[in-house]
Every structure is written in structure tokens, then in C-alpha cells.
C-alpha positions in Angstrom: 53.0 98.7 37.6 54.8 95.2 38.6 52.9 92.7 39.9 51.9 92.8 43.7 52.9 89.7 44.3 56.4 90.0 43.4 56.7 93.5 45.4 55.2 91.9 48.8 57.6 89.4 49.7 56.0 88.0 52.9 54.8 89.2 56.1 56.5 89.8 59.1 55.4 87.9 62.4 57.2 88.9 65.0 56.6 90.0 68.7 57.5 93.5 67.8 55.6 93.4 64.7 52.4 92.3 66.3 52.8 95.3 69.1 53.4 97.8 66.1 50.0 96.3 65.0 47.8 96.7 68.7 49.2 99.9 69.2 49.2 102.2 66.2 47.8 100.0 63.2 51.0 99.2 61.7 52.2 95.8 59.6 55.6 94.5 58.8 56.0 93.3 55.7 59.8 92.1 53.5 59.5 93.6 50.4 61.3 93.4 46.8 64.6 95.6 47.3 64.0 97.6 44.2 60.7 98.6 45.7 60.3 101.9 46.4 57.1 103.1 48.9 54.8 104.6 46.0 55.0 101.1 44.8 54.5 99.4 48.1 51.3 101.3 48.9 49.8 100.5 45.9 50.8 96.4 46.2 49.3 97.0 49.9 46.3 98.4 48.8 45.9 95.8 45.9 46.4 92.9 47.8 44.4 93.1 50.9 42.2 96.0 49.7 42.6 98.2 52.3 43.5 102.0 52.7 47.0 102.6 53.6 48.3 106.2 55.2 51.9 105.8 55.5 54.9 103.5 54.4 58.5 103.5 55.9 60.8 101.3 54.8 64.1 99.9 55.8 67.2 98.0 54.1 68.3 95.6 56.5 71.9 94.7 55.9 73.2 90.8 55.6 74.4 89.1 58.6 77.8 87.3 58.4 77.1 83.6 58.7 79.6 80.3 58.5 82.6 79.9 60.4 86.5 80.2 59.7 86.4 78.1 57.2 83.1 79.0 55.5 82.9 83.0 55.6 79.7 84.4 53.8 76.7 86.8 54.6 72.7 87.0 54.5 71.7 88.7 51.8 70.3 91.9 52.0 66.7 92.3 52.5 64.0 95.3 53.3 61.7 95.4 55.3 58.3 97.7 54.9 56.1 98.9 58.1 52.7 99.9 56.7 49.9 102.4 58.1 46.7 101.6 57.7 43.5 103.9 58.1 41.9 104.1 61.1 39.2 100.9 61.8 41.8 98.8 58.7 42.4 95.5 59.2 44.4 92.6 57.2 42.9 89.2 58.0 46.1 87.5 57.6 47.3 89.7 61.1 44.4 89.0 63.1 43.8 85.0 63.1 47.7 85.0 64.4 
């Protein structure tokens, strides 16, 4: 198994994220591209040692950035919204 650390990019703080996470337990995390969900669970569950129930995931494609004379993209990035078990926390999520 890779390293955890290299398969959990960063959190994601948003004002959606943070609804997804009052309402139905849910965090945001960007994750490794190559990742796929078995692997994410695991680095989940490694990480913050909690119990996770279900993982979708997302590729979200690069935005176009510079002008006319400067034309390039974003790169492409996923993005991982995590279940946890009911009564779960991450600590990181709730001094925010």
C-alpha cells in the first residue's frame, strides 16, 4: 500500500464542504489522481483513525487561466467526499 500521506493531498474547506459535513457526516478531501477509492478509504482510515462507510470521488478538470498572450490551464485535480460512521469525527473538521 502507498503511503497515506502521499494519497491525501489536503482537505477541503469550503462552505459546501462544511454543510456536507453538519448534514450527513461527509469530508472533502483532494486526493492523488492515481488514487482509486479502495485506496482512499484505507489512507482515511489510517490517518485519522476513524471508520469510513463510503467514498465518491471526482476528477475535476483544469481551468483555463492567462490571457491572450499567456494561454494555459489548472492542472487536473480530484477531489474525494468521504462517509464516515455514524458518531465519527475528524478533529481537523471541527476546530474550523
Amino acid at each position: 500500500m502507498k503511503d497515506p500521506r502521499t494519497i491525501i493531498l489536503a482537505p477541503i474547506i469550503t462552505e459546501k464542504s462544511m454543510r456536507l459535513k453538519e448534514k450527513y457526516n461527509q469530508v472533502s478531501f483532494w486526493v492523488a489522481p492515481e488514487a482509486n477509492k479502495i485506496e482512499i478509504k484505507k489512507a482515511v482510515e489510517k490517518l485519522f483513525n476513524v471508520k469510513v462507510e463510503k467514498v465518491q470521488t471526482m476528477r475535476v478538470k483544469g481551468k483555463p487561466k492567462g490571457g491572450f498572450r499567456n494561454p494555459g490551464r489548472t492542472s487536473l485535480r480530484k477531489k474525494a467526499i468521504v462517509r464516515l460512521a455514524e458518531g465519527q469525527t475528524i478533529e481537523f473538521f471541527e476546530t474550523i
